[in-house]
LODO-493942 format. One record per residue: y, x, z of N, C-alpha, C, O in turn. Coordinates in steps of 0.05 Angstrom, whole numbers. Each point is the difference from the previous one (the first is absolute). Example, Ala and Ser with C-alpha at 12.3 -4.5 7.8 and 13.67 -1.06 7.14 Angstrom:
<atoms>
- -114:264:156:24:-18:0:24:18:0:0:21:13
- 21:-28:-27:24:16:1:22:-15:14:22:10:4
</atoms>
This chain:
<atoms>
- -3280:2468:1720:13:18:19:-21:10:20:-17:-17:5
- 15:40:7:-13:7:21:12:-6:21:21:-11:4
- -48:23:16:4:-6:27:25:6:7:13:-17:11
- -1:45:-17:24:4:12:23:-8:-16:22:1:10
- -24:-10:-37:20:-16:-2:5:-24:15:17:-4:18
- -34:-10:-27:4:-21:15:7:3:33:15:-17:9
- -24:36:8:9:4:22:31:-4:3:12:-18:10
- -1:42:-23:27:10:-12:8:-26:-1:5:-13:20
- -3:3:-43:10:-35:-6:4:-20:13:21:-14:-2
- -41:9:18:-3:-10:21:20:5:28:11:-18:13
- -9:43:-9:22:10:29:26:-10:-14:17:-14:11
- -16:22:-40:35:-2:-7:4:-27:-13:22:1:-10
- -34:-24:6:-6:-18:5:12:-23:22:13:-21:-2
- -23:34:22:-2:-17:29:27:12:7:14:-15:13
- -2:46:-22:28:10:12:22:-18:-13:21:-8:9
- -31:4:-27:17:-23:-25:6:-27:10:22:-10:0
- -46:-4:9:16:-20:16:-2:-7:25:-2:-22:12
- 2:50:-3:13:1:40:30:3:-16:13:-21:-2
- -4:38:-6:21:10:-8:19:-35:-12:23:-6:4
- -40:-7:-16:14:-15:-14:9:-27:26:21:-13:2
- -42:11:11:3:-24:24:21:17:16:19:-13:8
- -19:39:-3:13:7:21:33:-11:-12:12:-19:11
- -1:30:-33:13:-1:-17:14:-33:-4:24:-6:1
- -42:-6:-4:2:-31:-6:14:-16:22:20:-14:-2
- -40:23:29:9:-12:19:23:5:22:11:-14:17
- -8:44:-28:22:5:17:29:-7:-13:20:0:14
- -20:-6:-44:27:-10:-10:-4:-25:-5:11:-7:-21
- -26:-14:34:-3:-27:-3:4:-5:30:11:-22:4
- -17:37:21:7:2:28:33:-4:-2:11:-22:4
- 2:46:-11:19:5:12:25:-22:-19:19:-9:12
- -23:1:-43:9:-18:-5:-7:-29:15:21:-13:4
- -38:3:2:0:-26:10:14:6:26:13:-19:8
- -11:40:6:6:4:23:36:-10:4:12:-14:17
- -4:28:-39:36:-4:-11:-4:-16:6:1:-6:24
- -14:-19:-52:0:-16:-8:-2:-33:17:11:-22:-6
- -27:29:23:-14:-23:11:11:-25:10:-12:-21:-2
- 40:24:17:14:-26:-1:9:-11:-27:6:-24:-2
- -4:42:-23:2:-24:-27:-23:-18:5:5:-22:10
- -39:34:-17:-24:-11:-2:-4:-18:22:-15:-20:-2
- 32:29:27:-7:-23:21:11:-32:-5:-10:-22:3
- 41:34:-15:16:-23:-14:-17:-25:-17:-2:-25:1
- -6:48:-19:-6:-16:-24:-26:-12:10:-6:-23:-8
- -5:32:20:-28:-19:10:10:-22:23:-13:-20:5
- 28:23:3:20:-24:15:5:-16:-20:-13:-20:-4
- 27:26:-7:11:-23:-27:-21:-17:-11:9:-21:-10
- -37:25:9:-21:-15:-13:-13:-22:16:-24:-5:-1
- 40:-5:13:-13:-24:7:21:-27:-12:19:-1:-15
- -36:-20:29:17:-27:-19:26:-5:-2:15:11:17
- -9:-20:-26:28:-2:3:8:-31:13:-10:-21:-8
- 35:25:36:-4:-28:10:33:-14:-11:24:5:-3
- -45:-28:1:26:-14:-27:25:-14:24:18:-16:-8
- -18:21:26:26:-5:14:16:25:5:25:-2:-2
- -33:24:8:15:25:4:4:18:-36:17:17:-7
- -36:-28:-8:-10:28:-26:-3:18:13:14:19:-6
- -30:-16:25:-7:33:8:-21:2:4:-9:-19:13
- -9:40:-20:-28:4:0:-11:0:34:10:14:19
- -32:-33:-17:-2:-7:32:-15:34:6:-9:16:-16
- 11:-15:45:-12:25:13:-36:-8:-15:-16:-17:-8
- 19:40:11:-40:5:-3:-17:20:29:11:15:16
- -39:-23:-16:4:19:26:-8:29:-5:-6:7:-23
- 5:12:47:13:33:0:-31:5:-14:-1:23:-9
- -25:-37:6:-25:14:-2:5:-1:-36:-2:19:-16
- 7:-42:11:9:-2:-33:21:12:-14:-2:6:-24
- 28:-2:44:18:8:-17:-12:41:7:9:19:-13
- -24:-17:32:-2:32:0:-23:4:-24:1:22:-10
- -21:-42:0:-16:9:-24:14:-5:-22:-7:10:-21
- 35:-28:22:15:-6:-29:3:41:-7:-11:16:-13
- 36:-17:35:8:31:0:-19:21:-15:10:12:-19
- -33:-7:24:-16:18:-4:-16:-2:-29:-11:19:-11
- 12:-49:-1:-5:-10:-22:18:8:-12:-12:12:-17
- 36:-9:12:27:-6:-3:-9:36:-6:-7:10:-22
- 10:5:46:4:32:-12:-14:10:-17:7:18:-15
- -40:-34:16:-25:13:-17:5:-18:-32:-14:4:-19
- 38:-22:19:-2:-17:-24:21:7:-19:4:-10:-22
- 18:38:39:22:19:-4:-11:22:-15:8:9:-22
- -29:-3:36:-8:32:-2:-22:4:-19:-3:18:-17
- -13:-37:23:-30:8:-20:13:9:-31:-14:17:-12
- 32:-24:1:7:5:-31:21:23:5:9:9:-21
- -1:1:42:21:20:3:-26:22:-2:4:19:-15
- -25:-19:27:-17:22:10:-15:5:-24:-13:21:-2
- 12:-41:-21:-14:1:-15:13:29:-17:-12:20:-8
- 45:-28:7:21:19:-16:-5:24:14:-9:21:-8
- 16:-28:30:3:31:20:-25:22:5:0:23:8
- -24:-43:-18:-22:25:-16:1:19:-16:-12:21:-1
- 31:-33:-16:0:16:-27:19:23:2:-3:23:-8
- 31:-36:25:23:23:9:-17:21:9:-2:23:-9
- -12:-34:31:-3:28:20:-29:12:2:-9:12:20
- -5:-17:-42:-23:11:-24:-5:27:10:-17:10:14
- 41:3:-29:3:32:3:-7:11:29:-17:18:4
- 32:-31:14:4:18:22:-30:-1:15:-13:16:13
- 7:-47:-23:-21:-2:17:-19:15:-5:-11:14:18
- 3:-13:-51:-28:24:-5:8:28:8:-19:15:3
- 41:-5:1:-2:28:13:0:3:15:-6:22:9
- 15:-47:10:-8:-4:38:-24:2:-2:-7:23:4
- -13:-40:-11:-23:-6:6:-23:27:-15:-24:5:3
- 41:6:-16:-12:32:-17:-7:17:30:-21:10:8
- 54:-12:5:2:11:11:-19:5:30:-10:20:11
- 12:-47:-6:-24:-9:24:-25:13:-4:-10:15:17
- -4:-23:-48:-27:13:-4:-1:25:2:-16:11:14
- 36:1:-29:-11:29:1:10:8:20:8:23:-6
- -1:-27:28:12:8:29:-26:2:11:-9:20:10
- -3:-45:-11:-28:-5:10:-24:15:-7:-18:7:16
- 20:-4:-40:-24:19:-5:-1:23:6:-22:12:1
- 47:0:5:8:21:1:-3:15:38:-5:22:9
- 10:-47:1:-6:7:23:-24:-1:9:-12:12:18
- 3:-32:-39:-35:0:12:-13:20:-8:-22:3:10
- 34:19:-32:-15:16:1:-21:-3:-27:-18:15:-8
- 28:-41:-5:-7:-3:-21:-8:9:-31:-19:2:-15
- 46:3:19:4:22:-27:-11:21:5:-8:11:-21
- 2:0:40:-12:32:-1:-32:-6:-1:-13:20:6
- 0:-42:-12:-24:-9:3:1:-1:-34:-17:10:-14
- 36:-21:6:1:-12:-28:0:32:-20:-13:4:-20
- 36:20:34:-3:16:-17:-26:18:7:-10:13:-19
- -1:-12:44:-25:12:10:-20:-4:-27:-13:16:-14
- 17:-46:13:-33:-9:-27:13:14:-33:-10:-6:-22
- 36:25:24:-4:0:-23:21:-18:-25:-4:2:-24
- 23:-18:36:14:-14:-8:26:9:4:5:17:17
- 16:-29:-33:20:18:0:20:-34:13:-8:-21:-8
- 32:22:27:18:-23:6:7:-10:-21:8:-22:9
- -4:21:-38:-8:-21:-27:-17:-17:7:6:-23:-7
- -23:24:15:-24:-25:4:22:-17:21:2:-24:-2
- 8:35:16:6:-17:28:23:-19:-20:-2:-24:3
- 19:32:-18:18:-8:-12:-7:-32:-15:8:-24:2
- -30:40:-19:-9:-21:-22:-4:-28:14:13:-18:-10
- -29:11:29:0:-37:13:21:-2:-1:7:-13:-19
- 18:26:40:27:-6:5:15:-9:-26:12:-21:-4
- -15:45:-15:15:-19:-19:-10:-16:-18:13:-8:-20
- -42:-1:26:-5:-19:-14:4:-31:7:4:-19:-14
- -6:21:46:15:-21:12:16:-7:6:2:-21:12
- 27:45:-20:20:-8:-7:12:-14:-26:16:-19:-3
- -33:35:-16:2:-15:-27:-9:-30:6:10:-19:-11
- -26:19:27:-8:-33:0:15:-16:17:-1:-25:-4
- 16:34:21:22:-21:19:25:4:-25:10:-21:-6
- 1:43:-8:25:-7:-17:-15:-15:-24:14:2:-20
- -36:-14:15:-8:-19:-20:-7:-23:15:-18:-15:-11
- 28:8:34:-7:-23:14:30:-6:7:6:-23:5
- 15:46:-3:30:-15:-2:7:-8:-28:9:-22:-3
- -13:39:-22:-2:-5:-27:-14:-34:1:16:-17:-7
- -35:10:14:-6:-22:-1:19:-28:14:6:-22:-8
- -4:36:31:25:-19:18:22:-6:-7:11:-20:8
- 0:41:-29:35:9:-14:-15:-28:-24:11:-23:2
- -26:25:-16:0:-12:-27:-8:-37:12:10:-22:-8
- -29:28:26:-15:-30:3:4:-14:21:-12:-22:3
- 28:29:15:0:-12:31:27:-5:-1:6:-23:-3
- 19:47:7:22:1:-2:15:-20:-9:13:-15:14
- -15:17:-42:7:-26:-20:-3:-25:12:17:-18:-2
- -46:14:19:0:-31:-7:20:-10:30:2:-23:9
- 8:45:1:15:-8:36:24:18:-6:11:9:20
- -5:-4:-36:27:9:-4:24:-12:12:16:13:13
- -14:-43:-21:26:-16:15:-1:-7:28:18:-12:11
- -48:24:7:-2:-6:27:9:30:10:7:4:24
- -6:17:-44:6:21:9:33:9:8:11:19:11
- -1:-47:-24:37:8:6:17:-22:17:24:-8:0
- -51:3:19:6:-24:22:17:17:21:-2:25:1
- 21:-41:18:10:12:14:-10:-9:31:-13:-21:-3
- 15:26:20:-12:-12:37:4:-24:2:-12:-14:16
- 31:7:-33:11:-33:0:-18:-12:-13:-2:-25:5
- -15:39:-25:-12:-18:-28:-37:-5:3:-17:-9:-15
- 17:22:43:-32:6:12:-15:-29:-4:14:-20:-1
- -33:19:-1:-15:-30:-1:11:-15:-35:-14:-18:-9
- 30:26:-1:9:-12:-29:-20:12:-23:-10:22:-3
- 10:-44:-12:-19:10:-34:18:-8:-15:4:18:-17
- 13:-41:11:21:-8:-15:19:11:9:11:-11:19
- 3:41:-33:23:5:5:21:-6:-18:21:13:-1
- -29:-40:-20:22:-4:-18:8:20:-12:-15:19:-5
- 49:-22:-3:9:11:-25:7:25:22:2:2:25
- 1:19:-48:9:31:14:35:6:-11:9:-5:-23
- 0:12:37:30:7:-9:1:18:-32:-19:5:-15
- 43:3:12:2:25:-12:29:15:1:23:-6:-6
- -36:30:18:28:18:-7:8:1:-21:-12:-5:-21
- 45:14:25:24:6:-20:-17:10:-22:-20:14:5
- 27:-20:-31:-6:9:-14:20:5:-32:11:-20:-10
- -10:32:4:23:0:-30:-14:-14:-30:-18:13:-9
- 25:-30:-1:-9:-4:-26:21:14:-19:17:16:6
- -24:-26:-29:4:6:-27:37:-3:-3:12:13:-17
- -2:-28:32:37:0:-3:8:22:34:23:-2:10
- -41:17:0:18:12:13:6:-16:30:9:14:19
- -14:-40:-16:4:-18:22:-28:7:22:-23:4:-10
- 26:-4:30:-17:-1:20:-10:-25:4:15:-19:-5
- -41:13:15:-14:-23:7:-22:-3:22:-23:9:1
- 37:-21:16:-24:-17:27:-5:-23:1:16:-18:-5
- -44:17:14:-5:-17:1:-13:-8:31:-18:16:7
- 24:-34:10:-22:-4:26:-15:1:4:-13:12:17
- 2:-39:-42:-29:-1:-6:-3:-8:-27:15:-13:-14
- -39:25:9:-7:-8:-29:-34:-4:-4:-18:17:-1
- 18:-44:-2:-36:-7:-12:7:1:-29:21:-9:-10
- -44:24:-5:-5:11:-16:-15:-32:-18:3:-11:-22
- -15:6:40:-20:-28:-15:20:-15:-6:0:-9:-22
- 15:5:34:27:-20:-1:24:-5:-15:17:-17:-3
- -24:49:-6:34:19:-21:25:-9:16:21:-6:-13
- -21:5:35:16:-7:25:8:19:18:-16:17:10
- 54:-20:-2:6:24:8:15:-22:25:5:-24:-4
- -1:40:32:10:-21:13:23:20:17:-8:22:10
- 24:-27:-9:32:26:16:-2:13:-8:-12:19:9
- 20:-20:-32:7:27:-28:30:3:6:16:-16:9
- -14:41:-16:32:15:3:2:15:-33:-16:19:2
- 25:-20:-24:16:16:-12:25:13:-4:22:-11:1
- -29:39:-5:36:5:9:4:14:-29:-16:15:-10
- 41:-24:-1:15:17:-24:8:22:4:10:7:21
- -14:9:-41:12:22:5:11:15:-29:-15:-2:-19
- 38:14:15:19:13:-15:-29:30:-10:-22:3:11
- 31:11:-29:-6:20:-20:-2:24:28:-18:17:2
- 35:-19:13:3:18:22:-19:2:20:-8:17:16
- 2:-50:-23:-22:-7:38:14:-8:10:-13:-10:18
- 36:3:-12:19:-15:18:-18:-34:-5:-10:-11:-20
- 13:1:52:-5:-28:-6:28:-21:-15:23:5:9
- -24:-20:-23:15:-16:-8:1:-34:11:22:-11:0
- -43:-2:9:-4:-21:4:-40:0:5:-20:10:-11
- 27:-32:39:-28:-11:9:-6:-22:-6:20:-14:-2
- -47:1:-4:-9:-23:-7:-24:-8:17:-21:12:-1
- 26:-31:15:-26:-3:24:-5:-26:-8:16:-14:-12
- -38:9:17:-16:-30:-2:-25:-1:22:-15:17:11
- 15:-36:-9:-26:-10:23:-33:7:-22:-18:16:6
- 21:-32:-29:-29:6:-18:15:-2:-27:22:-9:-4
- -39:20:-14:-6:-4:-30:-23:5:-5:-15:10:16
- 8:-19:-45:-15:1:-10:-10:2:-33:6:-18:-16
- -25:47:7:1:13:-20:-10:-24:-19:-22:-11:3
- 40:5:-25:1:-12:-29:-12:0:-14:-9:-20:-12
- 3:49:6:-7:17:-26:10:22:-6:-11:20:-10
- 35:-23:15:27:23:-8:13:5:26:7:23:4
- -2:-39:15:20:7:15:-11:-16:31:-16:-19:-1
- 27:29:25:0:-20:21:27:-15:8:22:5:9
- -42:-35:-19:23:-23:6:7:1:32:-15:14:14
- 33:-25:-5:15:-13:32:20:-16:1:24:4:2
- -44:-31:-3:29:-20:-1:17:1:16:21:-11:-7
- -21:19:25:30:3:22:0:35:14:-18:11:13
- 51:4:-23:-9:23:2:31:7:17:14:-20:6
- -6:42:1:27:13:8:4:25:-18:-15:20:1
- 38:-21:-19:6:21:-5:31:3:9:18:-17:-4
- -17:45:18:21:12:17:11:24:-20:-11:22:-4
- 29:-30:-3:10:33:-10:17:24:21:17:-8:17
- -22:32:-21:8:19:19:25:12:-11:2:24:7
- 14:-31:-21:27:1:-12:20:-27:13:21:-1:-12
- -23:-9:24:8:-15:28:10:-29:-19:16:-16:10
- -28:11:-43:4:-26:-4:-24:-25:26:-15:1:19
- 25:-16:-32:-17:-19:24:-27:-11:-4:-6:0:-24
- -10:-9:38:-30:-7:-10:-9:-15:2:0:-18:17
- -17:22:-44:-14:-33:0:-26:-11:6:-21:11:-4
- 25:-39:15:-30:-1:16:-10:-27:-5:15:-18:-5
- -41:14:6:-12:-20:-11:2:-4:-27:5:-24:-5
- -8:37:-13:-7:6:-33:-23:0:-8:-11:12:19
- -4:-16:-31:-18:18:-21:4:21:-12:21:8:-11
- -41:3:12:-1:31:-4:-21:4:-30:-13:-20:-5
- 11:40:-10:-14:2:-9:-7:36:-11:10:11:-20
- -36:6:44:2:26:-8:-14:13:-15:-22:9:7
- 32:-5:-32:-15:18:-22:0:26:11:19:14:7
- -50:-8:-6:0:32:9:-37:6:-1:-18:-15:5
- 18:49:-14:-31:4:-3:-18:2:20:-21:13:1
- 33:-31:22:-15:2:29:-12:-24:-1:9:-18:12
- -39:13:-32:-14:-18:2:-21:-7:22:-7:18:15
- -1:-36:-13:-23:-5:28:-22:22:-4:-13:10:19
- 10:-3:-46:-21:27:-11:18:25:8:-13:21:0
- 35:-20:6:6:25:6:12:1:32:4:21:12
- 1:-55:3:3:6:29:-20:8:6:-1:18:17
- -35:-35:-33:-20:15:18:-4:19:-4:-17:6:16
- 23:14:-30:-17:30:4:31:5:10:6:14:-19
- 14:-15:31:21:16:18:-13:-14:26:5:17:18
- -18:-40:-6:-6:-14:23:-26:16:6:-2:13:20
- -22:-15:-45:-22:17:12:5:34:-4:-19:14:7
- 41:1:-17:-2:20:7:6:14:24:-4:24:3
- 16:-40:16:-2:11:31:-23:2:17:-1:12:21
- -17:-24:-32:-27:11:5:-26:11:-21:-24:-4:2
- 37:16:-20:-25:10:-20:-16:8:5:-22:-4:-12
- 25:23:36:-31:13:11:-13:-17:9:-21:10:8
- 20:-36:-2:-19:-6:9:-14:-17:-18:-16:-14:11
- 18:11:-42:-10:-10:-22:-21:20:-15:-3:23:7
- -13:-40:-32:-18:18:-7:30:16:-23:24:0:-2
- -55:12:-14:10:25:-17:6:-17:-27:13:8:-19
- -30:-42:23:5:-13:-32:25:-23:11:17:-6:-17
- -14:-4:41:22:-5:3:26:13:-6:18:-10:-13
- -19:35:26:26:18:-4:2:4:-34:21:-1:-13
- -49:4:1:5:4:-41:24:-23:1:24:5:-2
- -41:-38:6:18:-21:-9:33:2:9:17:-1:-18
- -11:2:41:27:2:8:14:26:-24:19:-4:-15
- -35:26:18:17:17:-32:4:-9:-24:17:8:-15
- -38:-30:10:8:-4:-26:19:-32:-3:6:-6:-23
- 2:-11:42:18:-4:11:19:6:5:21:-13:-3
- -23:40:15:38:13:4:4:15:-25:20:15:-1
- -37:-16:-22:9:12:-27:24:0:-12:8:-18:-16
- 6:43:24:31:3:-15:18:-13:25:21:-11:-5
- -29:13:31:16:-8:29:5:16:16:11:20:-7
- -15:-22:24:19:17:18:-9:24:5:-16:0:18
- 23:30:-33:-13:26:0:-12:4:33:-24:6:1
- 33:-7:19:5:11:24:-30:-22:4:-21:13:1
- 19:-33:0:-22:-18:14:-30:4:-21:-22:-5:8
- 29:15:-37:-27:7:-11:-14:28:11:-24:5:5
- 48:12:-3:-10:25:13:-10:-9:31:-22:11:3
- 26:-23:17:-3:-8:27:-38:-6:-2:-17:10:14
- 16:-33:-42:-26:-7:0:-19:19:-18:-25:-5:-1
- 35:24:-13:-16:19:-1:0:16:6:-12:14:-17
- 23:5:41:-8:9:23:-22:-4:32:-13:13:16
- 21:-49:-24:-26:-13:20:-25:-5:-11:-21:-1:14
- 22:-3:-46:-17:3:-15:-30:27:1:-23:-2:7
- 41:22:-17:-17:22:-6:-1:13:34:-21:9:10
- 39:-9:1:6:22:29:-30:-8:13:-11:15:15
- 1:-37:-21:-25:-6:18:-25:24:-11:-16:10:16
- 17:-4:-42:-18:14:-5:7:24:12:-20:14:4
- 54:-1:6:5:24:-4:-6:8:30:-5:22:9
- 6:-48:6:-2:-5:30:-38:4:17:-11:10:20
- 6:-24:-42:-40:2:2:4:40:-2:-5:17:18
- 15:-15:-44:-12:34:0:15:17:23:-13:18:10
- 32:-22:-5:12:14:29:-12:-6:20:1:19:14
- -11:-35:-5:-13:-7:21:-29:15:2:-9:9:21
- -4:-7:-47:-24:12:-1:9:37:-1:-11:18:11
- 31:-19:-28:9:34:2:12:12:33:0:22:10
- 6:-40:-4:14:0:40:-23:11:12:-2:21:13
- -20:-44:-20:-29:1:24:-19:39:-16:-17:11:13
- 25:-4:-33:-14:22:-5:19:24:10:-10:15:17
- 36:-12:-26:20:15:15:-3:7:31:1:23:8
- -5:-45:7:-2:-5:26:-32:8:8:-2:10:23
- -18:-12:-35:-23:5:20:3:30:2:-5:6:23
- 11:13:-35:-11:32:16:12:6:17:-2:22:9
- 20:-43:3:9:10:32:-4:-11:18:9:3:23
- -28:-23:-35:-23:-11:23:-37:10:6:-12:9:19
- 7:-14:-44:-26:14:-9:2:25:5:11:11:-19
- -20:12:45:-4:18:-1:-38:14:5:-19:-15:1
- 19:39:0:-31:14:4:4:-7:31:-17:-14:9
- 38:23:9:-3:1:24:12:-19:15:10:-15:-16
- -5:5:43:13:-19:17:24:22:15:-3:22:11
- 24:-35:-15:33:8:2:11:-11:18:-9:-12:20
- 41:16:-28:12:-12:22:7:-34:-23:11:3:-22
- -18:-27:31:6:-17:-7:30:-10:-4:11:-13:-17
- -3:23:36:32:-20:5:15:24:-22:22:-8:-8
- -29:30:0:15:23:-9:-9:-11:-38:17:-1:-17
- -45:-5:13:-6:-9:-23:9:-25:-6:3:-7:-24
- 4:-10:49:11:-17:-19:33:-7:-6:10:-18:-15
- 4:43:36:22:3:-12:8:4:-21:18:-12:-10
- -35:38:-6:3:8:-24:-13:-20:-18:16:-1:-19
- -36:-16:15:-3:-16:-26:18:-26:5:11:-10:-19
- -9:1:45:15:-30:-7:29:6:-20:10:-14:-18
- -3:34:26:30:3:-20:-4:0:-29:14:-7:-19
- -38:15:23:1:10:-35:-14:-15:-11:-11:9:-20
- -1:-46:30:-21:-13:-8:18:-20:6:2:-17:-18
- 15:13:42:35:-16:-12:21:1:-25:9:-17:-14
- -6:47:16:15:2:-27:-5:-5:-24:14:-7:-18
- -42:11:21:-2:-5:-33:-7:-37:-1:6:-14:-19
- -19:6:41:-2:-30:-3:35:-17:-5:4:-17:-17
- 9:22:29:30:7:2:13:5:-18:18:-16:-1
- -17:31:-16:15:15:-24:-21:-6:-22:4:14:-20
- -30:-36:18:-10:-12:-18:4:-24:-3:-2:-11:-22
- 11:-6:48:15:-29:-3:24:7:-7:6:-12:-21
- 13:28:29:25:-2:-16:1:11:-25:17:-10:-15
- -31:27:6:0:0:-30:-13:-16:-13:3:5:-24
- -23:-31:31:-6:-19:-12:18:-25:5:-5:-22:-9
- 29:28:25:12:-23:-3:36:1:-8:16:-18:-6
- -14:45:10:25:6:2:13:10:-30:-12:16:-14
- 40:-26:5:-4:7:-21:6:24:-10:11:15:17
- -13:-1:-46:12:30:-8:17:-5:-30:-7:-3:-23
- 27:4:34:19:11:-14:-6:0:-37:-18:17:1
- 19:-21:-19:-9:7:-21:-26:5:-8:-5:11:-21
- -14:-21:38:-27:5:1:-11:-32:-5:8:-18:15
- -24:12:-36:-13:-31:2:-14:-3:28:-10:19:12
- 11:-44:-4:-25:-1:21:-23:4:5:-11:4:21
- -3:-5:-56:-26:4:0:-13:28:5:-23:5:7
- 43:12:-12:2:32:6:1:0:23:-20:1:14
- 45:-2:-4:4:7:23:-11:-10:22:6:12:21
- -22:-31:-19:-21:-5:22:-14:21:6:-5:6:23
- -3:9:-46:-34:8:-1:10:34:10:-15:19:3
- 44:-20:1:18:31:9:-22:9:22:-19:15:-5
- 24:-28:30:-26:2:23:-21:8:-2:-9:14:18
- -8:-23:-45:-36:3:-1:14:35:-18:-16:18:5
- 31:-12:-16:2:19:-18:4:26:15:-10:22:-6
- 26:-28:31:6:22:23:-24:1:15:-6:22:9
- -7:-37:-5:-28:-4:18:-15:11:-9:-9:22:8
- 0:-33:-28:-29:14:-13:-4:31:3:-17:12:12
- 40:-1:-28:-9:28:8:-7:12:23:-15:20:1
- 29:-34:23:-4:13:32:-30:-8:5:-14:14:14
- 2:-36:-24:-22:-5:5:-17:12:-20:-14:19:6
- 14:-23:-17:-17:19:-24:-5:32:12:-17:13:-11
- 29:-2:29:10:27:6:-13:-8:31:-17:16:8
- 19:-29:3:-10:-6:27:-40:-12:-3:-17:-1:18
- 15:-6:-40:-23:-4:-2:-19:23:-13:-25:1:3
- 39:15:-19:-8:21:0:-10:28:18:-19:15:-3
- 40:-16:21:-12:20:13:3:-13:34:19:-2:15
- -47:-4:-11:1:-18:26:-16:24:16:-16:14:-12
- 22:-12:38:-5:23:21:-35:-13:1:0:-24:8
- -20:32:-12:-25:0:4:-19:16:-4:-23:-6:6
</atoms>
């Protein structure tokens, strides 16, 4: 690269992570801020426990104020990791935006086209170091993500925890039509613990509930030696039985309904395995994961088609009215960042997923292709 690339690279660069600290810290501020009597709580709670009361003895205010602060940075570091990748887009056309504001006032550009150069050169660092921060979230999505995924669906209560045990699972329908919850379910265990099944008629009407404290998967079915089944036709019910539920809701198919509430934050060979797993299962949850699947690629190219759309109404020959330029590009460097997450995540109608992600990059391209073509220089 030359001198003035590298110059170039360098300013948008450094706008990249002012932009990103500014960003970071002001939604890690104002959440601990809510937040802070939970974190104060829970750093209260960590001292010994005194065996005449069971209550965790006081600690003093210099320890329990560094618990707190441990406690938010031990919340957030894996939230910020995710919240890179969300707000990716906005950030490279902020920070587009900064540079070429800057050069522009300095008087820059008119030095740059003075030697003979056309604002293409000014372009090329920018998007080459954008290409290189969306292959540094590409890296984060595949290799980082994955391995803190289950710290990622902690709640204010769950701050300071690495063992979050078994994860629930929502309602779900098997193979007879019956709905199924579970509270919790360890997967290592083939163990379900406050399971609810409810019967249900050809119609969907419920017919009868079956609750149990645990069971546990057989081979074929989940056993529960002591269960309640209530029928909703007002015969009377029976409790403390054995149960025994045949149904295609195996511990292989609670986990990919348990890890599909967070697929984005898994790799791309994780999400393969969970598909070929839910093979011949639940239409609605394969399409979900291949939407989170491919949308990442469709999401990388919107983000890069956003940041090219968006510079010619920053990058000008002359110095403007600022607040007037950046009325006009933020709308149109939102929308399309905007209307490229929802078409990578939202679904269409008769359209596979794997198509319809890529709807976004297909409307984009041409505006950019057409915007890079004829750039005012």
């Amino acid at each position: 690269m030359s001198i003035l690339d590298r110059y170039i690279a360098k300013q948008y660069l450094i706008n990249i992570l002012v932009l990103v600290t500014i960003l970071f810290s002001f939604v890690v501020t104002i959440d601990a801020s809510i937040n802070v009597d939970r974190f104060w709580d829970i750093a209260g709670a960590s001292g010994e426990i005194d065996p005449e009361t069971g209550e965790p003895r006081p600690i003093g205010i210099v320890r329990q104020s560094t618990l707190t602060v441990l406690l938010i940075a031990d919340l957030w570091w894996p939230r910020l990791l995710q919240l890179f990748n969300l707000m990716l887009g906005v950030i490279l056309v902020g920070a587009m935006g900064f540079t070429c504001s800057q050069m522009v006032r300095h008087r820059e550009t008119v030095a740059i086209l003075a030697s003979g150069q056309s604002l293409r050169r000014v372009a090329k660092p920018i998007l080459i170091v954008a290409a290189g921060m969306i292959a540094l979230a590409q890296f984060n999505q595949e290799a980082i993500l994955p391995t803190i995924a289950p710290l990622l669906t902690r709640e204010h209560r769950d701050a300071g925890k690495r063992d979050l045990g078994a994860g629930s699972i929502p309602l779900a329908t098997d193979n007879r039509n019956r709905l199924f919850y579970a509270r919790s379910f360890d997967a290592g265990r083939e163990r379900i613990e406050g399971f609810l099944v409810i019967e249900r008629d050809d119609s969907g009407v419920g017919t009868a509930h079956i609750t149990g404290d645990e069971a546990v998967w057989d081979g074929t079915a989940w056993v529960s030696p002591v269960t309640r089944i209530e029928p909703l036709d007002g015969r009377p019910a029976a409790a403390g039985i054995p149960a025994r539920i045949e149904t295609d809701l195996d511990p292989t198919a609670l986990t990919v309904i348990q890890f599909a509430g967070f697929s984005q934050n898994l790799s791309w060979n994780q999400i393969g395995r969970l598909l070929e797993q839910s093979e011949g299962g639940d239409p609605a949850l394969r399409e979900r994961l291949q939407r989170n699947r491919y949308g990442r690629i469709s999401l990388a190219m919107t983000n890069l088609l956003a940041l090219v759309i968006a510079m010619p109404f920053f990058l000008k020959r002359m110095p403007g009215n600022a607040v007037a330029t950046s009325l006009k590009g933020a709308p149109v460097a939102v929308a399309a960042i905007v209307g490229g997450t929802l078409g990578a995540t939202a679904p269409v109608p008769g359209v596979p997923p794997i198509i319809s992600v890529f709807i976004p990059v297909l409307v984009l391209a041409p505006v950019a292709v057409a915007v890079a073509l004829n750039p005012r220089t």
